[in-house]
C-alpha positions as CSV (number, residue, x, y, z in Angstrom):
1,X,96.2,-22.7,-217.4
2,X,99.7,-22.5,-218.5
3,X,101.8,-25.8,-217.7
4,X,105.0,-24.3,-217.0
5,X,103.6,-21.6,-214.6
6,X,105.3,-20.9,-212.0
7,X,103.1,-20.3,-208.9
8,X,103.4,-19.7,-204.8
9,X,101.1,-22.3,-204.3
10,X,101.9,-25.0,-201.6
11,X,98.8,-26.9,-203.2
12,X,97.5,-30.1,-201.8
13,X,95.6,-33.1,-204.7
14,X,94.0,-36.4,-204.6
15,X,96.5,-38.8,-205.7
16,X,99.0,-41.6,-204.4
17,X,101.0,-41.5,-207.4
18,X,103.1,-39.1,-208.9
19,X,101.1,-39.6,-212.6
20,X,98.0,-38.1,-211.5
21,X,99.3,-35.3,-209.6
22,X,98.4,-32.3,-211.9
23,X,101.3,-30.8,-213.9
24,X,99.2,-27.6,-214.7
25,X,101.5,-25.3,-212.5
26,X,104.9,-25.7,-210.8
27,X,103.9,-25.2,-207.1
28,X,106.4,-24.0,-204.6
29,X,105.3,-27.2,-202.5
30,X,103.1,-29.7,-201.9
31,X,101.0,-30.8,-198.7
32,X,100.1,-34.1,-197.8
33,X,97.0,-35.7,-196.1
34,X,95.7,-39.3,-195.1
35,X,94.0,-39.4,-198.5
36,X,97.6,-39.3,-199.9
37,X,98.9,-42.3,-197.8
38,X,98.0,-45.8,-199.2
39,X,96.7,-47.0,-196.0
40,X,98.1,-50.7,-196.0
41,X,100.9,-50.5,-193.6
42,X,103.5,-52.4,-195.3
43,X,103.2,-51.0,-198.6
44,X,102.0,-47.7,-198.1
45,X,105.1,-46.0,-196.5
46,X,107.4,-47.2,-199.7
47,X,104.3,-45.8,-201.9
48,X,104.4,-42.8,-200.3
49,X,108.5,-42.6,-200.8
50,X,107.9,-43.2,-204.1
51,X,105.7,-40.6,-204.3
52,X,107.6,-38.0,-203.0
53,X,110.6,-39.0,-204.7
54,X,109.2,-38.1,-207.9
55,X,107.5,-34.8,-207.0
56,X,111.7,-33.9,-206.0
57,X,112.7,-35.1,-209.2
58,X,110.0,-33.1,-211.5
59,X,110.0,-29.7,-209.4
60,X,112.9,-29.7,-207.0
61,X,116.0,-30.3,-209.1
62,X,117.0,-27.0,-208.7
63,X,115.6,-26.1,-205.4
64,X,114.6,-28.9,-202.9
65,X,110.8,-28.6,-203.3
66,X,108.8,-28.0,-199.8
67,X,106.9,-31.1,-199.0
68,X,104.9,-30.5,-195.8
69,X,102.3,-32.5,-193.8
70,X,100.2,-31.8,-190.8
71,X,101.7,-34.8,-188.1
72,X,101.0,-33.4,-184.6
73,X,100.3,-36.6,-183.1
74,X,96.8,-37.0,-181.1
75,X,93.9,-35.8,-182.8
76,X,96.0,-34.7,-186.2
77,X,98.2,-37.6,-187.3
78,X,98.1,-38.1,-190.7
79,X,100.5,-41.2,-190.4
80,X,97.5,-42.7,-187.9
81,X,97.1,-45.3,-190.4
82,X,100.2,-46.7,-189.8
83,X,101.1,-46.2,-186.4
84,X,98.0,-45.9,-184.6
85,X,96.7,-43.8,-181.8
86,X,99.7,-41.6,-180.3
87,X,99.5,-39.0,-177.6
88,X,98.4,-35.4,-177.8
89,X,100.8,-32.2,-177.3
90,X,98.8,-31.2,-174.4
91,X,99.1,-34.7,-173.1
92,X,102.8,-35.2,-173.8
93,X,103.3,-31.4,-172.2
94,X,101.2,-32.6,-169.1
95,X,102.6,-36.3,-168.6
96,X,106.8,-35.7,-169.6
97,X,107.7,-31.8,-170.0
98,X,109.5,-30.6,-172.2
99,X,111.6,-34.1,-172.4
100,X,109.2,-35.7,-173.6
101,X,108.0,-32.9,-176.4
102,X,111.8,-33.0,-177.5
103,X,111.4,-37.1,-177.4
104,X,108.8,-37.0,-180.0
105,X,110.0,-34.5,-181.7
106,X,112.6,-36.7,-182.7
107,X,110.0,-39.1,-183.7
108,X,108.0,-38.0,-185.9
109,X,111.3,-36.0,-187.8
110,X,112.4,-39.2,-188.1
111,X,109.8,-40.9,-189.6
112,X,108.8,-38.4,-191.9
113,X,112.7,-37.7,-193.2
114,X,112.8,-41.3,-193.9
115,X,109.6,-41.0,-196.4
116,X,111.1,-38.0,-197.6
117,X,108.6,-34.7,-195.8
118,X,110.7,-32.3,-194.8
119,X,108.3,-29.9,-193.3
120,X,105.7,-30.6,-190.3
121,X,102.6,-28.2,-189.8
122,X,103.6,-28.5,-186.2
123,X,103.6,-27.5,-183.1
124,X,100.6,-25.5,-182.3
125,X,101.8,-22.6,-179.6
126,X,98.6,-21.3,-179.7
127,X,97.4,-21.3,-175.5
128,X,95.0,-23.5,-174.4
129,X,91.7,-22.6,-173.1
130,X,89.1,-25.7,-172.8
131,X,86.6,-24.0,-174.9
132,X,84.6,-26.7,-177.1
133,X,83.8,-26.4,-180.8
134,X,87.4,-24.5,-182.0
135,X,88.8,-27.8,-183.2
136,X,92.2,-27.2,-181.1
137,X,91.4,-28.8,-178.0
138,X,94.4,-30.7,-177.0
139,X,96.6,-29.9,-180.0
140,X,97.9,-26.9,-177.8
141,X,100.2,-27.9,-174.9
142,X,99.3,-25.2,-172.5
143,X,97.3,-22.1,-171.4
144,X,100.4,-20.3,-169.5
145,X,102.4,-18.4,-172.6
146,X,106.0,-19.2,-171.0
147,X,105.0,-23.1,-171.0
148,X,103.8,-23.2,-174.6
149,X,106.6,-21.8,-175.6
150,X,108.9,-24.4,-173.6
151,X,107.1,-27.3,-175.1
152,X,107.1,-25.9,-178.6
153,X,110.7,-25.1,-178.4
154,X,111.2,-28.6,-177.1
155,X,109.4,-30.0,-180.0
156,X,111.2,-27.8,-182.3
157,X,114.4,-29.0,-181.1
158,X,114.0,-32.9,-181.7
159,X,112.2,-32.2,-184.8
160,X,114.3,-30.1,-186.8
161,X,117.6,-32.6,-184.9
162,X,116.3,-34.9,-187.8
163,X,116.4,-32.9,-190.8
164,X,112.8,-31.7,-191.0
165,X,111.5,-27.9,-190.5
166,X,108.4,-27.5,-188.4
167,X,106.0,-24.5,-188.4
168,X,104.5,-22.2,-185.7
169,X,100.8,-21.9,-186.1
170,X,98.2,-20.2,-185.8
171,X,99.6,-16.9,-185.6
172,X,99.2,-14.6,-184.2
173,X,96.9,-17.1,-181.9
174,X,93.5,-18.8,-181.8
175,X,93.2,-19.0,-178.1
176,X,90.0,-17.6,-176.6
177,X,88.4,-17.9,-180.0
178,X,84.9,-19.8,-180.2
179,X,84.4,-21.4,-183.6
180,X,86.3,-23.2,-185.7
181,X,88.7,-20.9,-188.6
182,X,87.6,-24.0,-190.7
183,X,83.7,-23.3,-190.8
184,X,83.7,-20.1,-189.7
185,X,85.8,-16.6,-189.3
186,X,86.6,-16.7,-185.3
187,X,87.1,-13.0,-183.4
188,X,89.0,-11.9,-180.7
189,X,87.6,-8.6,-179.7
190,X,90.2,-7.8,-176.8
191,X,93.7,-6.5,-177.5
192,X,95.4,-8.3,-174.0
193,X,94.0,-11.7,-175.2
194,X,96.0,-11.1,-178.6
195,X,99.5,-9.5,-177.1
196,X,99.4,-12.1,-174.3
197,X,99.0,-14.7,-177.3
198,X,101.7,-13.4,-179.2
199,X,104.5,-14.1,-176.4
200,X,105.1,-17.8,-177.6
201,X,105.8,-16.9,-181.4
202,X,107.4,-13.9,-180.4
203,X,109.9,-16.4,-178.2
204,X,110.5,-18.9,-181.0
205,X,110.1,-17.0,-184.3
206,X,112.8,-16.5,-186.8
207,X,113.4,-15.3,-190.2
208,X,113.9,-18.8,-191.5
209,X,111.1,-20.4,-189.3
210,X,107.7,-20.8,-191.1
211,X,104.8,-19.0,-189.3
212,X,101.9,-19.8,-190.5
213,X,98.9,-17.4,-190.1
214,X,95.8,-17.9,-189.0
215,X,92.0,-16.9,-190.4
216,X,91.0,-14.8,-187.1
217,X,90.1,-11.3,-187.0
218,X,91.6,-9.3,-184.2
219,X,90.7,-5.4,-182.9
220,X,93.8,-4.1,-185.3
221,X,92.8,-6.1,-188.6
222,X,89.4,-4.5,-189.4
223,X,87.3,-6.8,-191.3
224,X,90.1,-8.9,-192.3
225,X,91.4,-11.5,-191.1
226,X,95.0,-11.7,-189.5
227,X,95.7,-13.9,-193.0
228,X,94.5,-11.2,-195.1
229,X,96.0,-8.6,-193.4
230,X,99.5,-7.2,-194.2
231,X,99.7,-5.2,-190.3
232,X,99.3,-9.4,-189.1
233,X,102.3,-10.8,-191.7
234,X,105.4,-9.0,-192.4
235,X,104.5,-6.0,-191.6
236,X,103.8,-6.7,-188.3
237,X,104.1,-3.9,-185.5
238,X,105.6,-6.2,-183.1
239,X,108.4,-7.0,-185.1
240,X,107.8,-11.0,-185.0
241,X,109.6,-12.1,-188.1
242,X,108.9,-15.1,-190.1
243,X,108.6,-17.3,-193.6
244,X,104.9,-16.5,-193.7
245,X,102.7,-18.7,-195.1
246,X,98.2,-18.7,-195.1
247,X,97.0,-21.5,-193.5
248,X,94.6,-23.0,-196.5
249,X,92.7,-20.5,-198.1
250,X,89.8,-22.9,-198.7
251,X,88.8,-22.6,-195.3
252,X,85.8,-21.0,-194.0
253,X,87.4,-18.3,-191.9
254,X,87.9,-16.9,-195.3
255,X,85.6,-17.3,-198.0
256,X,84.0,-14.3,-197.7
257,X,86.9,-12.6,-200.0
258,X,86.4,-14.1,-203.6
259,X,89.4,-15.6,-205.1
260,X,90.6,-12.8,-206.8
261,X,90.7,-10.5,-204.1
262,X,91.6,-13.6,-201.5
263,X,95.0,-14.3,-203.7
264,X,96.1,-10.5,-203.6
265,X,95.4,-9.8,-200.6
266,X,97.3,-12.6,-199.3
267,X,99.9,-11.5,-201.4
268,X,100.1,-8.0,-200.3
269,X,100.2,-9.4,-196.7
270,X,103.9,-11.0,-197.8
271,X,103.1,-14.3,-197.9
272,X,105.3,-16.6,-199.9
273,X,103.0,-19.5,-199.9
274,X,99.3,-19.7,-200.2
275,X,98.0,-22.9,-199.0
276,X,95.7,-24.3,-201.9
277,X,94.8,-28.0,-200.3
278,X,91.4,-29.2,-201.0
279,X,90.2,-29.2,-204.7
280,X,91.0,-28.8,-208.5
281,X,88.4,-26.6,-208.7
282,X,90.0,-23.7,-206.0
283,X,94.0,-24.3,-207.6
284,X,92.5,-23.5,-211.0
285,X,90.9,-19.8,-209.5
286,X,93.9,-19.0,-207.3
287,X,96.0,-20.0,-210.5
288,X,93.8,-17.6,-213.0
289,X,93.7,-15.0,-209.7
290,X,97.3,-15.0,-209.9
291,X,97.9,-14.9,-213.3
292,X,95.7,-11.4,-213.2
293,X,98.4,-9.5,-210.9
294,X,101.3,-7.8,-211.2
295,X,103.9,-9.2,-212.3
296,X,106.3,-7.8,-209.8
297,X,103.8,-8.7,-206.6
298,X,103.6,-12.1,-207.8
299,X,107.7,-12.3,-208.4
300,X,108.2,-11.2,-205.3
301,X,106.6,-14.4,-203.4
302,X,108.2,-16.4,-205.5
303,X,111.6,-15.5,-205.0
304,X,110.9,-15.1,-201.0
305,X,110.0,-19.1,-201.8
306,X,112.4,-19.6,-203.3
307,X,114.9,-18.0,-200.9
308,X,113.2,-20.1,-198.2
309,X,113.2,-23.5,-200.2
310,X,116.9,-23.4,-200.0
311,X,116.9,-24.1,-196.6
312,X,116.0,-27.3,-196.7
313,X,118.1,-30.2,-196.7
314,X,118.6,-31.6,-200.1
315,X,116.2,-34.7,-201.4
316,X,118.1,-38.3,-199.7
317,X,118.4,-40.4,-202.9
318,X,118.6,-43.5,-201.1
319,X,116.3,-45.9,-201.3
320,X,113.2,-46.5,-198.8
321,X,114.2,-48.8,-196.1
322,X,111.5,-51.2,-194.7
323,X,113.5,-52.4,-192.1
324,X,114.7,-49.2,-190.5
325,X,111.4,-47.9,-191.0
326,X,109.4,-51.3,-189.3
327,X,111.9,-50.1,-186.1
328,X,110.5,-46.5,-186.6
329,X,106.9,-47.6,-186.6
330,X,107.8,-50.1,-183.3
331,X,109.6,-47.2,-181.5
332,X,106.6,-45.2,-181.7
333,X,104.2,-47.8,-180.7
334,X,106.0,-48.1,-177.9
335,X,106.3,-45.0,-176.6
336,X,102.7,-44.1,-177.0
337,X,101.6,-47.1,-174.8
């Protein structure tokens, strides 16, 4: 691999410190898990500043480097560690409206601009539908289209009030499917299902909004799925735009593409970030994959990151703050009972 490669990898690694994150490529961004987060709640958070301050300084002196982390609250809260159990979407959605989607919103933006993330994975607007075994349950706030999409904009609202850009996902919808897109490739085999799914992102996308696509094959995308497929990214019939991103190609809904063919066909699509999260062993083939392609398809998601990078908010060069963030951690507690 060639150190100073530049890739369209929002790649995901192992470490707490900025020594042992690789330095074989320079990713587009980075995407954080509990595995990342020292778990002692006093010194974790500043470790994880520290952490993040450094990956800025080595990739994003020129353009603030993404830095993204799934914190839904519920059932995916990376920051659990630290702050504990907190409510579901479905649960804030069914308990406060769209207040209180907007109210933690705000929460979590805040908390994750003060360790320096400036992306969240979140909100789901993908509809609710009580079927077991998909691994959404409750992350989704509702089955009724125009009430996902007033929660989600909600959330959006106190989120991105604090700095931090959040993500629509799993486009172009996951409701009504029955396996998990992390075992398995899920199918949705009736075109209503997928247009009445669509109403949500269709509602809250914009250009500058990441959308990030889901590993589910729909009666338009052959044997593909939607992540694959370039008629469910930018070239979309419905006109949906987006900042398109894959949801992490090592998941099951996908592995039935080897890497090479995986990498450009998620290129194609118009991605400009393949998610790369799990080992060294997948960055290394989607690194070689890319490396195999045209130049000008692989140029072309890079600058579309790059275009997109520059609308984030510049790193804060302050320094971490325990006390303001001790409040942070309280606040929360508080609110989630």
């Amino acid at each position: 691999m060639i150190p100073d490669f530049t890739a369209p990898i929002w790649m995901g690694f192992l470490a707490q410190d900025a020594a042992e994150v690789p330095t074989t490529i320079v990713p587009g961004g980075v995407v954080l898990f509990a595995r990342n987060l020292d778990s002692e709640p006093v010194t974790g958070p500043a470790r994880c500043h520290a952490l993040i301050k450094a990956l800025h300084q080595r990739w994003g002196q020129a353009t603030p480097l993404a830095v993204a982390i799934d914190q839904e609250g519920g059932p995916v809260s990376r920051l659990k560690g630290w702050v504990g159990e907190t409510p579901s979407f479905r649960r804030i959605w069914t308990t406060s409206g769209a207040a209180g989607a907007e109210a933690w919103g705000h929460l979590w933006g805040e908390g994750l601009r003060r360790l320096g993330i400036n992306i969240n994975f979140a909100p789901l607007v993908d509809l609710y539908d009580g079927i077991p075994g998909t691994g959404l349950g409750d992350r989704r706030a509702s089955g009724d289209p125009e009430e996902a999409a007033v929660a989600a904009a909600a959330f959006l609202r106190g989120l991105e009030a604090e700095g931090v850009q959040g993500c629509l996902k799993h486009f172009p919808g996951l409701g009504g499917t029955k396996v998990d897109s992390h075992h398995a490739l899920p199918e949705l085999t009736d075109p209503a299902t997928v247009l009445r799914a669509l109403a949500p992102f269709r509602n809250l996308a914009r250009p500058d909004r990441l959308m990030m696509v889901a590993h589910v094959r729909t009666p338009w995308s052959g044997d593909l799925p939607a992540s694959l497929f370039p008629g469910h990214v930018a070239d979309n019939p419905w006109g949906i735009p987006g900042a398109w991103v894959t949801d992490d190609l090592e998941m099951g809904g996908c592995t039935d593409w080897p890497w090479p063919e995986r990498i450009r066909l998620a290129l194609e699509a118009g991605h400009l970030a393949l998610l790369v999260c799990q080992s060294q062993a997948a960055l290394d083939s989607t690194v070689a994959a890319l490396q195999a392609l045209p130049d000008d398809l692989l140029q072309r998601a890079v600058a579309a990151g790059q275009h997109y990078r520059r609308t984030l908010p510049p790193p804060n060069p302050a320094p971490f703050d325990p006390a303001g963030w001790a409040d942070w951690v309280r606040r929360v507690q508080q609110a989630a009972g």
